[in-house]
Each structure stands twice: as structure tokens, then as C-alpha cells.
N, CA and C atoms as a LAMMPS dump frame, in Angstrom:
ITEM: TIMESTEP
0
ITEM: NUMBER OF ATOMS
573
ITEM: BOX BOUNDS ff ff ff
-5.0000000000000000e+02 5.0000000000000000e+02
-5.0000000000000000e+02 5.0000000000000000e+02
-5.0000000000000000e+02 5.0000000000000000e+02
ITEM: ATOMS id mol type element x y z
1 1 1 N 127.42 445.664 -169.81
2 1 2 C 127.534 446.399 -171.052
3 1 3 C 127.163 445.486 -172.228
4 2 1 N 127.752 444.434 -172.149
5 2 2 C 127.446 443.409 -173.148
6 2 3 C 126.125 443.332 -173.376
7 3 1 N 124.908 442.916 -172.206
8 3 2 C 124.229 442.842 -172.311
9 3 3 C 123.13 443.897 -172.44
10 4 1 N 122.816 444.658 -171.587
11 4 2 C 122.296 445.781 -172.152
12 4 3 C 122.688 447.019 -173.358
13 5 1 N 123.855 446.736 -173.962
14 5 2 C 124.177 447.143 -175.222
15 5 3 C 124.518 446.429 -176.464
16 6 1 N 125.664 445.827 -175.946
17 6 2 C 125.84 445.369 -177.041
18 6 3 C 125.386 444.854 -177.865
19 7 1 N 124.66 443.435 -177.224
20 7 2 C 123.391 442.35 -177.825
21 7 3 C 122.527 443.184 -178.133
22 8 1 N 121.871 444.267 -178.017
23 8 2 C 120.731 445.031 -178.536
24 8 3 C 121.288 445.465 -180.043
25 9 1 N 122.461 446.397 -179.743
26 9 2 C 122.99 446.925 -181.054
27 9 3 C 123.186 445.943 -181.924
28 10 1 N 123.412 444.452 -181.575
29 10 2 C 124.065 443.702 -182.976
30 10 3 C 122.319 443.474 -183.561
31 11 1 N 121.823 443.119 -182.371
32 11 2 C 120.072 443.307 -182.5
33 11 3 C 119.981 443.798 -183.696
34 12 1 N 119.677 444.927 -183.429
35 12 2 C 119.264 446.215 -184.572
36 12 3 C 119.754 445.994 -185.894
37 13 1 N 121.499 445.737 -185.774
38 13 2 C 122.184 445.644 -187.241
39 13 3 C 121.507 444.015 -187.876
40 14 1 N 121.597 443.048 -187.004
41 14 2 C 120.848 442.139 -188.128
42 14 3 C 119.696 442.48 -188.157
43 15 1 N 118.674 442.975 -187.751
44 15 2 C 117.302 443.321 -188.711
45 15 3 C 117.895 443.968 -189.477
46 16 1 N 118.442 445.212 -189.764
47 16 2 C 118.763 445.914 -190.758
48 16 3 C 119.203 445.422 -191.93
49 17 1 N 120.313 444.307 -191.554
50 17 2 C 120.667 443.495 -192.46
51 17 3 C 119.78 442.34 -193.381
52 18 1 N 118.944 442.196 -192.5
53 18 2 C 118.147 441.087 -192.957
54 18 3 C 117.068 441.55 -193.66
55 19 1 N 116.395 442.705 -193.622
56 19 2 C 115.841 444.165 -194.245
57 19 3 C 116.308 444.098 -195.713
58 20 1 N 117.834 444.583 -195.709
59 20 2 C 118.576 444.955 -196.662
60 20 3 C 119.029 444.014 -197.548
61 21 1 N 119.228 442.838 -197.182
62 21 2 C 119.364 441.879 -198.024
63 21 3 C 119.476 440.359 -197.097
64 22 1 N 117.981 439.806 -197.634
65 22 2 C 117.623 438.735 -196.737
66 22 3 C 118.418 437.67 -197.652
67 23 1 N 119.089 437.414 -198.558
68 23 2 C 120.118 436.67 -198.337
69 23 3 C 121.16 436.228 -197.829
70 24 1 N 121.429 436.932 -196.958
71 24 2 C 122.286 437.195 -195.707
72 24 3 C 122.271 436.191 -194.186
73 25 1 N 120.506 435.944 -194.252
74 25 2 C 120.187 435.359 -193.029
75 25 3 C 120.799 434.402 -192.157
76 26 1 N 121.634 433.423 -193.045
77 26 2 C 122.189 432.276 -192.341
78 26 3 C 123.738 433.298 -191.729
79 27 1 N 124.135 433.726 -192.263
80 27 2 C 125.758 434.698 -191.919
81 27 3 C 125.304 435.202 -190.611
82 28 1 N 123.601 435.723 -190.434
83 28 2 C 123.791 436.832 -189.523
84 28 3 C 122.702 436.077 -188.372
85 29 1 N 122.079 435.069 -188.699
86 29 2 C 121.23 433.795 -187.722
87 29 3 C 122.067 434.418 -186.156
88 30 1 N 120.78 434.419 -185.311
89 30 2 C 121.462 434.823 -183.945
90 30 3 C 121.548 433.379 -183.581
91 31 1 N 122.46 433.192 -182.46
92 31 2 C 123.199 431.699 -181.98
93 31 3 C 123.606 432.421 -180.639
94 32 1 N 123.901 431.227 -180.022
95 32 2 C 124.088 431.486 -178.756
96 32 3 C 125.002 432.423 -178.428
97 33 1 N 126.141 432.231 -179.119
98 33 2 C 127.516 432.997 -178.946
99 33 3 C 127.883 434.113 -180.316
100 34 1 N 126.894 434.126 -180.825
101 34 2 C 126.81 435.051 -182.062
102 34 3 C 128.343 435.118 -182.793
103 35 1 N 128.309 433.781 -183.025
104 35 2 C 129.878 433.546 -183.557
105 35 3 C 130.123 433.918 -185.363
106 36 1 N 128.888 433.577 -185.896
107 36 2 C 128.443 433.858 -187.554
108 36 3 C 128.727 435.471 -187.67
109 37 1 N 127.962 436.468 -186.773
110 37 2 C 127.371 437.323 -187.277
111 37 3 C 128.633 438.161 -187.009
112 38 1 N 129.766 438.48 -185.692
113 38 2 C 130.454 438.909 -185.191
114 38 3 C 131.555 438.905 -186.538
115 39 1 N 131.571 437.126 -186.711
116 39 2 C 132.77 436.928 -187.696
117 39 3 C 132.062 437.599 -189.33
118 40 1 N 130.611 437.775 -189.907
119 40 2 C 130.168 438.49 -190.564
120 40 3 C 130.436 440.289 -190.112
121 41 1 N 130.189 441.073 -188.917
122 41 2 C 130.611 441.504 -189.139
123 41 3 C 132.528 442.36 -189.224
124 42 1 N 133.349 441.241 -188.915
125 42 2 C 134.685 441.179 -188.849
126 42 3 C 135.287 441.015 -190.405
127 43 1 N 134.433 440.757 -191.271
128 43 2 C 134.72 440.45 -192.456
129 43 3 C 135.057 441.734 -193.678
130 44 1 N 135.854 442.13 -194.046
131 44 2 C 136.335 443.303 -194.566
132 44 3 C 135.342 443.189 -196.253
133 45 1 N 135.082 442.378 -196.774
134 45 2 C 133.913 442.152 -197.78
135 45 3 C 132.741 442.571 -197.498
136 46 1 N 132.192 442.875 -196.376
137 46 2 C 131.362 443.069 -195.722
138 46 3 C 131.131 444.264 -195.789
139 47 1 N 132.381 445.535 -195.851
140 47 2 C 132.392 446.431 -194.79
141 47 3 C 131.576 447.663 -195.777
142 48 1 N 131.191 447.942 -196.897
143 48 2 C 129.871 448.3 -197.787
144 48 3 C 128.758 448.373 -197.114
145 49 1 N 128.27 446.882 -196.791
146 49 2 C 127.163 446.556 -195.958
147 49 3 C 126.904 447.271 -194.801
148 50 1 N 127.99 447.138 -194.167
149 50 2 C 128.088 447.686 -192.739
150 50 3 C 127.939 449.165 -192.484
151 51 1 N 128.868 450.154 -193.708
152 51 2 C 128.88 451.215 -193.835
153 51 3 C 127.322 451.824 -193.797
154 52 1 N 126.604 450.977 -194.69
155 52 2 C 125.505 451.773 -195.184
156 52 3 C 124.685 451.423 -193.734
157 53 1 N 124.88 450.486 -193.236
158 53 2 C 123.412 450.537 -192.075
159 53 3 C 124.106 451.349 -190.912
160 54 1 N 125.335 451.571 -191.096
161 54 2 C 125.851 452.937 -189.591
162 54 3 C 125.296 454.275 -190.589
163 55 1 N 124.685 454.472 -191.55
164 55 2 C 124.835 455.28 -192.647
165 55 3 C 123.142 455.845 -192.511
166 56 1 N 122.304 454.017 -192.343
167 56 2 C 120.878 454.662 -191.901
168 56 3 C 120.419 455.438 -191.174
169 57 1 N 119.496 456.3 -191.557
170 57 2 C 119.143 457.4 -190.366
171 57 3 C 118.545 456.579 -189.102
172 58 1 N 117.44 455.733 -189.902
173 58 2 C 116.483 454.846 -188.531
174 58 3 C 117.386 454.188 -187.811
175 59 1 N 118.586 453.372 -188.642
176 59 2 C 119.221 452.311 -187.783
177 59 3 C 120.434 453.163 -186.669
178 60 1 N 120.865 454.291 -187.348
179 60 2 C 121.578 455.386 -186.836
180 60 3 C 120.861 455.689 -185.33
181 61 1 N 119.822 455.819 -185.583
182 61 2 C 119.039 456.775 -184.194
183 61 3 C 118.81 455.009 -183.145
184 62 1 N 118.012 454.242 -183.244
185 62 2 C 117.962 453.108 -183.103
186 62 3 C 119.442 452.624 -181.825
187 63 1 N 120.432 452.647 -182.76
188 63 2 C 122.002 452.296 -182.388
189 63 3 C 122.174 453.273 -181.055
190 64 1 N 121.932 454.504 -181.253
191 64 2 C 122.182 455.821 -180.407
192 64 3 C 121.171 455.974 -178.925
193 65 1 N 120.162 455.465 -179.172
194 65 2 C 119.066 455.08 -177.717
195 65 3 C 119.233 454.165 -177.316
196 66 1 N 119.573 453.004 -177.712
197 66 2 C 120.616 451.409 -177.103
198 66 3 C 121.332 451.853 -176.658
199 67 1 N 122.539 452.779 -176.998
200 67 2 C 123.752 452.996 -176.053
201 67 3 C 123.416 454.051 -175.133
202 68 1 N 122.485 455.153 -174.818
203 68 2 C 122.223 455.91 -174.465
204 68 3 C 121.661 455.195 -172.913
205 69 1 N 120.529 454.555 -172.986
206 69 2 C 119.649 453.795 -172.051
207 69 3 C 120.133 452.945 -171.617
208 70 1 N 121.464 452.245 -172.214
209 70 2 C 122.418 451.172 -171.952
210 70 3 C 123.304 451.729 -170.736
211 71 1 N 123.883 452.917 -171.229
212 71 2 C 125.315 453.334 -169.939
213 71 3 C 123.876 453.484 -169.336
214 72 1 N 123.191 454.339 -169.409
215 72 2 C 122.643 455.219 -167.995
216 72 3 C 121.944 454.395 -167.127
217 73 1 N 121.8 452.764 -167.641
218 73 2 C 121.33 451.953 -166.782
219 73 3 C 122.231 451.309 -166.022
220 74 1 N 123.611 451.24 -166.765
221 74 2 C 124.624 450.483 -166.232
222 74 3 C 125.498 451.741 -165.052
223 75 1 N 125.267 452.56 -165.954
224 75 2 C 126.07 453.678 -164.726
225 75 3 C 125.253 454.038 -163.548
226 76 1 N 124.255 453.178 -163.407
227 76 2 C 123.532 453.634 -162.371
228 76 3 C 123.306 452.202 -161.582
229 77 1 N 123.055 451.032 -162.193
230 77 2 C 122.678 450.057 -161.511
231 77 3 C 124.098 449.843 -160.65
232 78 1 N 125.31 449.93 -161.924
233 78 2 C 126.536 449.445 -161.058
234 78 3 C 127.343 450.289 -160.524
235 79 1 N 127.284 451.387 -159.97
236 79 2 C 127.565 452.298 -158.971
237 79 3 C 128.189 451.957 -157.971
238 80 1 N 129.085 452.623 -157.491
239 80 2 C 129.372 452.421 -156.265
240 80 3 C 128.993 453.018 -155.373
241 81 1 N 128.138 454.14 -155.731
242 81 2 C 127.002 455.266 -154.752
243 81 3 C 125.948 454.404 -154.678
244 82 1 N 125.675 453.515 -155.721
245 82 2 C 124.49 452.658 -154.472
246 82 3 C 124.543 450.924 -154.361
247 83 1 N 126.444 451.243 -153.923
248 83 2 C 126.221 449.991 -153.103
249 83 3 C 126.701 448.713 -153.811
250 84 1 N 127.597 449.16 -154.847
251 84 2 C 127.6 448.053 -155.805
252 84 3 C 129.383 447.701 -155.941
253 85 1 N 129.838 446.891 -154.94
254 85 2 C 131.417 446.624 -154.62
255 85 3 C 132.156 446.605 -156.152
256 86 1 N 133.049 447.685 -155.948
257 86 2 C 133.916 448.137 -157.855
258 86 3 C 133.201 448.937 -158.255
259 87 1 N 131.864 449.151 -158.215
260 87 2 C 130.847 449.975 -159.394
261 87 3 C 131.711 450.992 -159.806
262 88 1 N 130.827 451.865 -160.339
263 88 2 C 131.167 452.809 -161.006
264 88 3 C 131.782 453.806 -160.168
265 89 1 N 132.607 454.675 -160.071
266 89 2 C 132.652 455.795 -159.41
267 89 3 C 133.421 457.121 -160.051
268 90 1 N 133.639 458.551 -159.563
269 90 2 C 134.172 459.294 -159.947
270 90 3 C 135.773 458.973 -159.575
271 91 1 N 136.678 459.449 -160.867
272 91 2 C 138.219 459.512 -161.152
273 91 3 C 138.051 460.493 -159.887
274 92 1 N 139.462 459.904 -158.769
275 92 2 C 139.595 460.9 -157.855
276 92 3 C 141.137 460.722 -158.197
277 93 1 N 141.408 461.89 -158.691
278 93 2 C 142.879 462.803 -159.617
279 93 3 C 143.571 462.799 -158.379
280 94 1 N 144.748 462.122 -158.153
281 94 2 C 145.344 462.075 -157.33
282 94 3 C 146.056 463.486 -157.281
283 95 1 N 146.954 464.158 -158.078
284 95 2 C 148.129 464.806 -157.514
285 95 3 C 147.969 466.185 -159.232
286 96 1 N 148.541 467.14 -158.867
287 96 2 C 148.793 467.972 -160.235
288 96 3 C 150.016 468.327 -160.471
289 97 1 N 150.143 467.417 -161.498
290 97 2 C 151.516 467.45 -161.985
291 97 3 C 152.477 468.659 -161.911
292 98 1 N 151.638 469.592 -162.75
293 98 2 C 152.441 471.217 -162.462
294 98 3 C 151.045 472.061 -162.915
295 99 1 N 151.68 473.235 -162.852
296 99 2 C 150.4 474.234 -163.084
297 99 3 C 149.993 474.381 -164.684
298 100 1 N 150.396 473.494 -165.367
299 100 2 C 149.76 473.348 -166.928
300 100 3 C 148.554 472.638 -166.974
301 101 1 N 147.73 472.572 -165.991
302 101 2 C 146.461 471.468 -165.72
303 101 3 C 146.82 470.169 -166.28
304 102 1 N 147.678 469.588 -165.531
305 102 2 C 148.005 468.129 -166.07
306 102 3 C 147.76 467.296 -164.422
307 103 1 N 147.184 466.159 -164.894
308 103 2 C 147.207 465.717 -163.134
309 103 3 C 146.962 464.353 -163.922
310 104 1 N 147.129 463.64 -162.447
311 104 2 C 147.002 462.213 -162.48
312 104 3 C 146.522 461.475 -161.851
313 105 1 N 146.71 459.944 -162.077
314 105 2 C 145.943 459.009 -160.856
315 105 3 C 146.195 457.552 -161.327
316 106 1 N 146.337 456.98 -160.228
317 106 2 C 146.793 455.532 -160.418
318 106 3 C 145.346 454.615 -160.401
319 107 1 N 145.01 453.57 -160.843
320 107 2 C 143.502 453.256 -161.157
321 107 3 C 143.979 451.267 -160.574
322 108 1 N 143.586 451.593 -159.71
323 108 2 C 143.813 449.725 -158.865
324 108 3 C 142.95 448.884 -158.703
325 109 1 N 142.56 447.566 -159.323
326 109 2 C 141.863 446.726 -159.035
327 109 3 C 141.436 446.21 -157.354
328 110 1 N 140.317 445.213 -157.557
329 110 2 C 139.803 445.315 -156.108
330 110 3 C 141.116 444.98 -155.008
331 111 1 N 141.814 444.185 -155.298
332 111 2 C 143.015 443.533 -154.546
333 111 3 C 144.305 444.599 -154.598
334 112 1 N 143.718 445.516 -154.775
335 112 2 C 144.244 447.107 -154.667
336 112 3 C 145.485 447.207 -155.266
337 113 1 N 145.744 445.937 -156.768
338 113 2 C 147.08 445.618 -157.372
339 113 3 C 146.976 447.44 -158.276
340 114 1 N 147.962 447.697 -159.069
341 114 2 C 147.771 448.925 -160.294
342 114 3 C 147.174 448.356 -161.165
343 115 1 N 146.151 448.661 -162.244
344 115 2 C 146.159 448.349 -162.864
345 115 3 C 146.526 450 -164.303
346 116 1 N 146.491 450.834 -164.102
347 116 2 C 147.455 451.846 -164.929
348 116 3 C 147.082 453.046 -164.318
349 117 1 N 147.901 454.121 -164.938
350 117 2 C 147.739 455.358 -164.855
351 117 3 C 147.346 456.208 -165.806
352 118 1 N 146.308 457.087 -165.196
353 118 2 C 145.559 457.825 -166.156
354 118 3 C 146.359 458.861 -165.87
355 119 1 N 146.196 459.964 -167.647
356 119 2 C 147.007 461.123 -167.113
357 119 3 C 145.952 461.924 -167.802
358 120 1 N 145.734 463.161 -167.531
359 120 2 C 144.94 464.352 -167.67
360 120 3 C 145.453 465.491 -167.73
361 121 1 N 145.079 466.474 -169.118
362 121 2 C 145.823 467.741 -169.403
363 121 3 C 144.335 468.554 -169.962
364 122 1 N 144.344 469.457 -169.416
365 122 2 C 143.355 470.283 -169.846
366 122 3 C 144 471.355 -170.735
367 123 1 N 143.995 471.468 -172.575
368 123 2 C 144.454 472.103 -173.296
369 123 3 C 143.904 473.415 -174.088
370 124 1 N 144.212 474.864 -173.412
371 124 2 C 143.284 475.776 -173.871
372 124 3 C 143.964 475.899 -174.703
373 125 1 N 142.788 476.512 -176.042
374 125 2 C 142.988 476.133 -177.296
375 125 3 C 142.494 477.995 -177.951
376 126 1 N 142.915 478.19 -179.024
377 126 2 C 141.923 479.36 -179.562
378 126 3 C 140.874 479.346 -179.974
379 127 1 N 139.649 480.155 -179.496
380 127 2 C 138.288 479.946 -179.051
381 127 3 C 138.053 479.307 -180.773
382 128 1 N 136.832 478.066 -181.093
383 128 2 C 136.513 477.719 -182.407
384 128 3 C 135.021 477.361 -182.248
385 129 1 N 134.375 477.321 -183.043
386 129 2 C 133.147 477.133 -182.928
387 129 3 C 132.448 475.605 -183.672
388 130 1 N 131.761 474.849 -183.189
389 130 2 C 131.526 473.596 -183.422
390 130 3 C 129.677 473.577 -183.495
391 131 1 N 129.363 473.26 -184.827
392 131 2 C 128.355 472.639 -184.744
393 131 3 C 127.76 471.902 -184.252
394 132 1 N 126.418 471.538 -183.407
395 132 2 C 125.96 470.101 -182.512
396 132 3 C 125.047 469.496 -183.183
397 133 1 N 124.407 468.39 -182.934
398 133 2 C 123.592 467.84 -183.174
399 133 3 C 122.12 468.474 -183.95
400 134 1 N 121.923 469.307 -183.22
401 134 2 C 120.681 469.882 -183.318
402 134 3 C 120.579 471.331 -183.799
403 135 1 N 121.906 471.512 -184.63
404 135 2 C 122.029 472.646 -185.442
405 135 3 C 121.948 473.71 -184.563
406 136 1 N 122.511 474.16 -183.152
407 136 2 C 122.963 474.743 -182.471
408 136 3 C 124.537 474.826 -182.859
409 137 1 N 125.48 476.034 -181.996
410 137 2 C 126.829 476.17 -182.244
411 137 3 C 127.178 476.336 -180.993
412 138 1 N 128.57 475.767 -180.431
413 138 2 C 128.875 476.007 -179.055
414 138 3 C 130.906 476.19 -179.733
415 139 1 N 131.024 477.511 -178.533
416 139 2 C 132.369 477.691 -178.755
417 139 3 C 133.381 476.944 -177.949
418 140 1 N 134.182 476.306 -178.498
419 140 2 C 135.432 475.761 -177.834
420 140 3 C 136.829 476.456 -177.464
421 141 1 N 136.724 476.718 -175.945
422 141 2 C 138.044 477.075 -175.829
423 141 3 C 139.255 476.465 -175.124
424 142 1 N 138.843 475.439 -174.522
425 142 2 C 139.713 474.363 -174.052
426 142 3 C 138.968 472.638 -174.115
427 143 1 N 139.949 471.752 -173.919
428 143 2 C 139.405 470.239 -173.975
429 143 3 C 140.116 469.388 -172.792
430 144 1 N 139.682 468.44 -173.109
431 144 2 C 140.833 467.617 -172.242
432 144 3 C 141.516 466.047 -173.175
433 145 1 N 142.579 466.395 -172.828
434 145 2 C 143.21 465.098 -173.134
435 145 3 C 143.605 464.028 -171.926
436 146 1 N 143.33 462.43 -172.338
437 146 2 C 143.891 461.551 -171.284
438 146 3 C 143.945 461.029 -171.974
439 147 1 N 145.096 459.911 -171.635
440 147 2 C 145.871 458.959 -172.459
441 147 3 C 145.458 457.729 -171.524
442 148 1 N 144.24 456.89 -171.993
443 148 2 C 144.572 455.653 -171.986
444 148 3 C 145.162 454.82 -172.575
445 149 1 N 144.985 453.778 -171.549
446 149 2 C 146.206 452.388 -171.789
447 149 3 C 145.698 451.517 -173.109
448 150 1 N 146.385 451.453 -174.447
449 150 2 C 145.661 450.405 -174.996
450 150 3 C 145.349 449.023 -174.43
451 151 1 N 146.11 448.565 -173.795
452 151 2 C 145.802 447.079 -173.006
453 151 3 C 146.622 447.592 -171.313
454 152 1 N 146.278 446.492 -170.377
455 152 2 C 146.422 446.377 -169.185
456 152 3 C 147.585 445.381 -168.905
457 153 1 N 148.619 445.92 -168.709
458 153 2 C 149.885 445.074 -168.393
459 153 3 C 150.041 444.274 -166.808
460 154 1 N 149.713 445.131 -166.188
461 154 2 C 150.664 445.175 -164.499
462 154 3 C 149.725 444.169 -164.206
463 155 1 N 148.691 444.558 -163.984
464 155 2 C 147.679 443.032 -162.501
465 155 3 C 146.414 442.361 -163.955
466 156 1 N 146.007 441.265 -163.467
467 156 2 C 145.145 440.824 -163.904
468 156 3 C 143.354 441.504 -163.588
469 157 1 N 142.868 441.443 -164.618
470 157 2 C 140.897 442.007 -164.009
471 157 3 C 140.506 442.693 -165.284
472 158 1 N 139.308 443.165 -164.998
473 158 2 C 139.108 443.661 -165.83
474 158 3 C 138.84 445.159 -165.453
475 159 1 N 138.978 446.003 -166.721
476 159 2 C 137.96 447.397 -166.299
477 159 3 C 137.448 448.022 -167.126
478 160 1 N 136.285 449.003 -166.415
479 160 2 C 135.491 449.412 -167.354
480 160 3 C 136.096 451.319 -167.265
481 161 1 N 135.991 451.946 -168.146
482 161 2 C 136.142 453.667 -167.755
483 161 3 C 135.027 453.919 -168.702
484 162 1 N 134.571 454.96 -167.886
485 162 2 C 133.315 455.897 -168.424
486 162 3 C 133.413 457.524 -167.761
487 163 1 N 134.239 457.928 -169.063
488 163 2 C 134.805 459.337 -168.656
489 163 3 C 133.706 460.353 -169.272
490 164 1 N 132.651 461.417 -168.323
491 164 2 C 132.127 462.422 -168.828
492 164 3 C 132.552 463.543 -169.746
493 165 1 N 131.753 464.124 -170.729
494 165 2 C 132.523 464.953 -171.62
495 165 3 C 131.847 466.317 -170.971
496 166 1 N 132.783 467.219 -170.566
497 166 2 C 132.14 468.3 -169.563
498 166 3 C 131.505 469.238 -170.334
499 167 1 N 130.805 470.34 -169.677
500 167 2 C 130.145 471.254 -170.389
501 167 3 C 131.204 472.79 -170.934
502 168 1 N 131.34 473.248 -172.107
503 168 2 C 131.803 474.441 -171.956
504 168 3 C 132.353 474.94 -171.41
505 169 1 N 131.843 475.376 -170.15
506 169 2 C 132.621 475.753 -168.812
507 169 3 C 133.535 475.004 -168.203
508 170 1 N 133.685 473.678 -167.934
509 170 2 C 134.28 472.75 -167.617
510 170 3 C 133.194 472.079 -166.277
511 171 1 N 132.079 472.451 -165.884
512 171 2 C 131.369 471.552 -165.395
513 171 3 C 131.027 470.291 -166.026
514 172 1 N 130.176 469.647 -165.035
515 172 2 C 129.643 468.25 -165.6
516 172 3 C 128.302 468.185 -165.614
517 173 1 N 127.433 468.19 -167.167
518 173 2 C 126.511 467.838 -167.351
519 173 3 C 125.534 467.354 -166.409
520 174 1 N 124.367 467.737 -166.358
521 174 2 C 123.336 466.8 -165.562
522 174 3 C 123.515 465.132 -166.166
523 175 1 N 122.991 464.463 -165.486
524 175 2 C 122.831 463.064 -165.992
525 175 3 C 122.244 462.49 -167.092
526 176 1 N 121.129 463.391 -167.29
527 176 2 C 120.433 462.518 -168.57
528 176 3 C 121.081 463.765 -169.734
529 177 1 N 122.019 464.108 -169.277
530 177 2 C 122.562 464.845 -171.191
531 177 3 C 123.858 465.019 -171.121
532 178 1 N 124.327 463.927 -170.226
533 178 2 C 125.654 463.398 -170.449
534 178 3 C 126.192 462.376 -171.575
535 179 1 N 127.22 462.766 -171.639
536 179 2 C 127.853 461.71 -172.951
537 179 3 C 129.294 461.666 -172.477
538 180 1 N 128.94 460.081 -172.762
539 180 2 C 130.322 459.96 -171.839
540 180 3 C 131.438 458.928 -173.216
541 181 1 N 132.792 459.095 -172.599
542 181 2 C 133.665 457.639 -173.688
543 181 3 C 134.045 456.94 -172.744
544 182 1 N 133.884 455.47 -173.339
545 182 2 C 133.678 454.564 -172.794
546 182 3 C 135.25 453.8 -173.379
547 183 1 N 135.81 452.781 -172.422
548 183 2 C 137.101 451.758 -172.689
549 183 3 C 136.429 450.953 -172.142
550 184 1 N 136.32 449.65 -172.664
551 184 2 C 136.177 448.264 -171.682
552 184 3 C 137.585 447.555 -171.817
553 185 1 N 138.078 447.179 -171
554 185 2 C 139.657 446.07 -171.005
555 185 3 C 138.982 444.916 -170.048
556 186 1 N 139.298 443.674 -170.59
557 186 2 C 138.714 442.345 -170.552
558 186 3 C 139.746 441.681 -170.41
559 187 1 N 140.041 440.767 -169.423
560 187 2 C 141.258 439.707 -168.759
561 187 3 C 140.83 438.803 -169.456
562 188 1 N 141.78 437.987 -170.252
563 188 2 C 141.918 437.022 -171.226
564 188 3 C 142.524 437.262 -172.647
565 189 1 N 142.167 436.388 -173.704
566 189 2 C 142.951 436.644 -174.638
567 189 3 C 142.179 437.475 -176.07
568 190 1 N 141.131 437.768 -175.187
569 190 2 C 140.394 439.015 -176.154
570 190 3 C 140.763 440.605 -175.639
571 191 1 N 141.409 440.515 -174.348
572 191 2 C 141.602 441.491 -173.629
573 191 3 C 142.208 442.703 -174.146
């Protein structure tokens, strides 16, 4: 993820930045560990700057095909459908809580320790209508809620979740017009 996203996206924001005001250059200088630019953009003086280039249309669209080409390379290279020990795989919902569509599942690192529990409620809602992207309207009559973990207590590792956002119906999107949310949790003290 890091690499096929992230480093691209900070990519993009320092040209933008450096675009926008090339006095900037030494703050946002790429370095090995992009320690300047990270702590540039961590900097609340900053956050003007920052606003306006999430604000650009070019740098906007730019940002949005990096992350786009990013999962669908990563959700595919690191799979566990082809072969890739941990990869990616589908949430298999252990148990249903009760008949309010609530269910669950325990989520275990390779050494098959816990590392948390996901919980899942599917909440029908009164039908509302939502604008998309492309100036289409799609009606909403239910969603889902899951409560992830802000941090990882029980076992040490790391993990990644990449939960699909289903269609209307409650199917799942073909692949290339999926959109998925993403958690990364990282073992250590950035974790």
C-alpha cells in the first residue's frame, strides 16, 4: 500500500505544491524517508495549503487514479485466491447474532492469535436519495455499519481490511467499480 499508493499520492501533492508555491521546495524535497514533507504535511500552518491542493480538480482526479490502480493492484497481487500466504481474502461472518442482521467474526493473525472482532449490522433506513459522482441519483434504503478497532490490543502483526461498499441491492460490485474502505493497523509505535 505504501508503495503503490501512498508514495505516488505524496508524489502528486509535492508537485502540486511545488507548482503552487516553489518556495516551499526544501520543506517538501523528497528524501529517503520523506521525513520533511510528512512533518510539512503534519503541520497545522500548513493546513490552507493542503486544503487547496485536496481542493484541485487536476490534483483531486490525479489523487483518485493512484488509489484506484493502487488497491486493485494490491487486492489482486496480494490475494489469497492466487496464492499469496495472509493475502487478501473475503470476511467469512462467522455467526448471526439475532435476526436484526447483525453478525460477526473474529479476525486472527497467521499464528491464528485474535487479533479483533468485527461486528456487522445491516441498518434499513427510510428510502433517501443520494447524488453520485456523475450526476446520476441512487436511492438508499439500507447500509451497513461495522465497528472497527481503532488500534489492535490482543496479539502482535499487522493488518490490512479492505471492506467492499455493496451495490443497492446489497450485492457486490464487479471489480473494476468497486470502492472499497480501507484500515491499515501497523505493529509498532506508529501502530
Amino acid at each position: 500500500v505504501r508503495k503503490e499508493i501512498l508514495e505516488k499520492q505524496r508524489d502528486i501533492l509535492r508537485e502540486y505544491f511545488a507548482n503552487a508555491n516553489p518556495e516551499l521546495a526544501e520543506q517538501i524535497a523528497k528524501e529517503e524517508e520523506d521525513r520533511k514533507f510528512r512533518a510539512f504535511l503534519s503541520n497545522q500552518d500548513n493546513q490552507g495549503l493542503i486544503n487547496n491542493a485536496f481542493e484541485d480538480s487536476d490534483t483531486k482526479k490525479k489523487l483518485e487514479a493512484v488509489e484506484i490502480a493502487g488497491y486493485k493492484n494490491v487486492h489482486s497481487t496480494y490475494s489469497a485466491a492466487n496464492g499469496y500466504q495472509g493475502g487478501f481474502k473475503p470476511v467469512q461472518w462467522e455467526n448471526q447474532i439475532s435476526a436484526s442482521d447483525l453478525r460477526a467474526t473474529v479476525v486472527r493473525n497467521d499464528a491464528g492469535d485474535e487479533l479483533c472482532t468485527l461486528n456487522e449490522e445491516t441498518v434499513k433506513t427510510k428510502p433517501f436519495t443520494v447524488a453520485k459522482q456523475d450526476g446520476t441519483q441512487v436511492q438508499i434504503s439500507s447500509y451497513r455499519e461495522i465497528d472497527f478497532p481503532i488500534k489492535l490490543d490482543k496479539a502482535d502483526g499487522s493488518m490490512h481490511l479492505s471492506m467492499v461498499a455493496l451495490k443497492a441491492d446489497g450485492t457486490k460490485p464487479s471489480k473494476d467499480k468497486a470502492v472499497y474502505f480501507t484500515a491499515h493497523y501497523e505493529e509498532g509505535p506508529n501502530g
